[in-house]
Structure formats: C-alpha cells, structure tokens
C-alpha positions as CSV (number, residue, x, y, z in Angstrom):
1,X,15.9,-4.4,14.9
2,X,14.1,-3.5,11.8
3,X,11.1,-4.3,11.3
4,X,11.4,-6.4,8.0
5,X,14.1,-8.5,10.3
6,X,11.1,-8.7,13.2
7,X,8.5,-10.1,10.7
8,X,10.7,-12.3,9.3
9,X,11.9,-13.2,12.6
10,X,8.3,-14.0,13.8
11,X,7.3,-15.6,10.6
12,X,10.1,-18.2,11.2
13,X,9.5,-18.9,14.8
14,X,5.2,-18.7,14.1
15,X,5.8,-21.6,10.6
16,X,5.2,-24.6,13.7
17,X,1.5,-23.6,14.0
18,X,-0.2,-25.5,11.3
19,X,-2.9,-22.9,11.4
20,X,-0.7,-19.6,10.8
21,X,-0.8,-17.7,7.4
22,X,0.8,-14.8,6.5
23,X,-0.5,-12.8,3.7
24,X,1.7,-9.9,1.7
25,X,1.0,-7.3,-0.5
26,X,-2.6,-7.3,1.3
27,X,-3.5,-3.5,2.6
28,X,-5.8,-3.7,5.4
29,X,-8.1,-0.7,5.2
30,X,-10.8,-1.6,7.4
31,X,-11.5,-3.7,10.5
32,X,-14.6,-6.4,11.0
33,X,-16.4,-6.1,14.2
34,X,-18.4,-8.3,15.4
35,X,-20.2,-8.6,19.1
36,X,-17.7,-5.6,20.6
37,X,-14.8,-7.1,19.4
38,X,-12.4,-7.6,16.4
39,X,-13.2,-10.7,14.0
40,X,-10.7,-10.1,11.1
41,X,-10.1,-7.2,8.6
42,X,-10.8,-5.9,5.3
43,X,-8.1,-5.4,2.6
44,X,-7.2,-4.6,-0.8
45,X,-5.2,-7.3,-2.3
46,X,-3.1,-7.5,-5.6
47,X,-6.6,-10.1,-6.6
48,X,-9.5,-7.7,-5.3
49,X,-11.0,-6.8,-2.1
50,X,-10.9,-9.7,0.9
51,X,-12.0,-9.7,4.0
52,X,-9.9,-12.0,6.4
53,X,-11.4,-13.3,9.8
54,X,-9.1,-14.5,12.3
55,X,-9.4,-14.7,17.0
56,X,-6.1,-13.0,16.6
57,X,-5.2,-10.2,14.5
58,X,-1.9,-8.2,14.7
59,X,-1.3,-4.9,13.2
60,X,2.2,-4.5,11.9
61,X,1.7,-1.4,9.4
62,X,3.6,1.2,10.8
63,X,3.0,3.9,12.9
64,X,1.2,6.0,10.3
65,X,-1.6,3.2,10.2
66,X,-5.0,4.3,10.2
67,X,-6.0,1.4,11.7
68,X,-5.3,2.6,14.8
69,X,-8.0,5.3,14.2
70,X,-10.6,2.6,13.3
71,X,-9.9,0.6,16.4
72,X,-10.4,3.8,18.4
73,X,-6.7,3.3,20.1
74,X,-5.1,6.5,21.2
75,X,-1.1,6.6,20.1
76,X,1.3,7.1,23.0
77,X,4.0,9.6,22.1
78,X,7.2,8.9,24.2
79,X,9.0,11.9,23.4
80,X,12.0,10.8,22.0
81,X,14.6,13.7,21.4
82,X,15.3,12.7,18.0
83,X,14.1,12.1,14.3
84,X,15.0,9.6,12.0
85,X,15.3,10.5,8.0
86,X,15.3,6.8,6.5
87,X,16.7,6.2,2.9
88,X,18.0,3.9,0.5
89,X,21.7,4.2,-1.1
90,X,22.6,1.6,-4.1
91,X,25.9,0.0,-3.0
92,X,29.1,-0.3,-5.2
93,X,31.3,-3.2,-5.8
94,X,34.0,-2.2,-3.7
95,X,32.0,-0.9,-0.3
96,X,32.8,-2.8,2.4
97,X,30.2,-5.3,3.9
98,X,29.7,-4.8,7.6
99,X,27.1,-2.1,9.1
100,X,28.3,1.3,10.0
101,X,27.9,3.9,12.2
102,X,28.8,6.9,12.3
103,X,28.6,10.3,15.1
104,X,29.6,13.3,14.1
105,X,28.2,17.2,15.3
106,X,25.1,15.9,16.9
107,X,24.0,13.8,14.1
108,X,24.2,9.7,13.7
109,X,24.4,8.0,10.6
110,X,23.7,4.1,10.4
111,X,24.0,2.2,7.4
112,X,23.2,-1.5,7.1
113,X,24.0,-3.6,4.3
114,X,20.7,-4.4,2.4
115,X,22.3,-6.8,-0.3
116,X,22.5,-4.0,-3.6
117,X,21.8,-1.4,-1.5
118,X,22.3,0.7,1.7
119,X,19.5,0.9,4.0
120,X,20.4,4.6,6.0
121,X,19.2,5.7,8.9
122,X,19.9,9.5,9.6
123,X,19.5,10.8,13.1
124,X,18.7,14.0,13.9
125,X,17.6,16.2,17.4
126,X,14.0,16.3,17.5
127,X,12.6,19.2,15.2
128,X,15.4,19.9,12.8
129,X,14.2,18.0,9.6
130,X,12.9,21.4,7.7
131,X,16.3,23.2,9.1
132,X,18.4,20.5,7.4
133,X,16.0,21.0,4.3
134,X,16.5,24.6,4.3
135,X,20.6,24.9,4.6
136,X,20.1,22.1,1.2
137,X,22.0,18.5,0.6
138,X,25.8,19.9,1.4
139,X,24.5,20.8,5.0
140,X,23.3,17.3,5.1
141,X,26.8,16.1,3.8
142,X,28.9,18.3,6.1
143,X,26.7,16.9,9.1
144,X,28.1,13.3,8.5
145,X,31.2,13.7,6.6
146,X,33.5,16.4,8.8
C-alpha cells in the first residue's frame, strides 16, 4: 500500500478520537525529551517554528528520516534483493484507467493511476541503479518495453 493511501487510511479510521490532529506541511526536525522519554517534537511549519507535545508520537517521514538518528534507534536492513526507482508520468486522455504491471527481463514495472498522473514504480535487482544509469534512458526502455 502506499504510504499516502496508509495515512489517509489511518487518518479516516483515527477522525473518532476527539483529541486526534493531524498536522501537514509541518517538518519535524527535532524531538522534545523530557524525563527519558519523548514529550512531542520540534518542527518547521509553513507559519514558523512549533514545537508540538503529544504521549504519543508517530514518525511517518520515510526511511531517510533523521529522526531516527535523534531518537538513537538503529535501522534494520532486511536485505531485500531489489531496488525501487519511483517516478511520476503525466497521463494522457486516452490511457486506460486501471493499475498495471508489467515483467519483463528481470525488471517490474508498476503503474498506478494517480488522477493526471502516473505514479511508477520500477523494480530492479538489488545494486543495478548506476548500471541502468550508465547504459542511459533506452536501456531503461528496452528493460520494460521488449
């Protein structure tokens, strides 16, 4: 599922709790400790700088959060055999609706339909992103297309 699906998902199911906010375009850049534990977090947000205390505070920034860092938690890398090259394709009148996949010579494409665009997921073995950079963009389109 992506992850814009999961928030929404959870921010649907969470809108019972009277005391449940969610906050966007707020970039948390620090936590707030207090007693051993943490109390909230410190962001940037599109009015200034705000700190936001909370008993529970979820992370949902990615795997290339720093926060993790801060909160001294140590990443667990599962190994997966593959990469995924993510990007974004503007959609034409006339392409068809539904999500696609697509296998061809060791490579997946996935495309899911994103409203006026393509979101595009690209999957690759493990390792052969600056290969696939080298050979240049008809190497990428030969890897889907024959």
């Amino acid at each position: 599922m992506p992850q814009w699906d999961f928030l929404n998902f959870l921010t649907e199911h969470a809108k019972v709790y009277p005391r449940f906010h969610l906050l966007m375009e707020h970039e948390v850049v620090d936590l707030i400790e207090e007693s051993g534990r943490v109390a909230g977090v410190r962001c940037i947000t599109p009015d200034g700088p705000r700190d936001i205390r909370a008993a529970l505070t979820v992370g949902a920034d990615g795997r290339n959060s720093v926060l993790h860092e801060i909160a001294g938690l140590e990443v667990i890398d599962l190994g997966a055999p593959i990469d995924v090259l993510w990007m974004r394709l503007s959609r034409q009148p006339n392409d068809p609706d539904q999500t696609l996949g697509r296998a061809r010579n060791n490579r997946v494409l996935v495309t899911r339909n994103r409203g006026d665009y393509w979101q595009c997921a690209y999957v690759i073995p493990k390792g052969s992103a600056e290969e696939l950079r080298q050979k240049g963009p008809s190497s990428f389109r030969d890897g889907i297309a024959r």
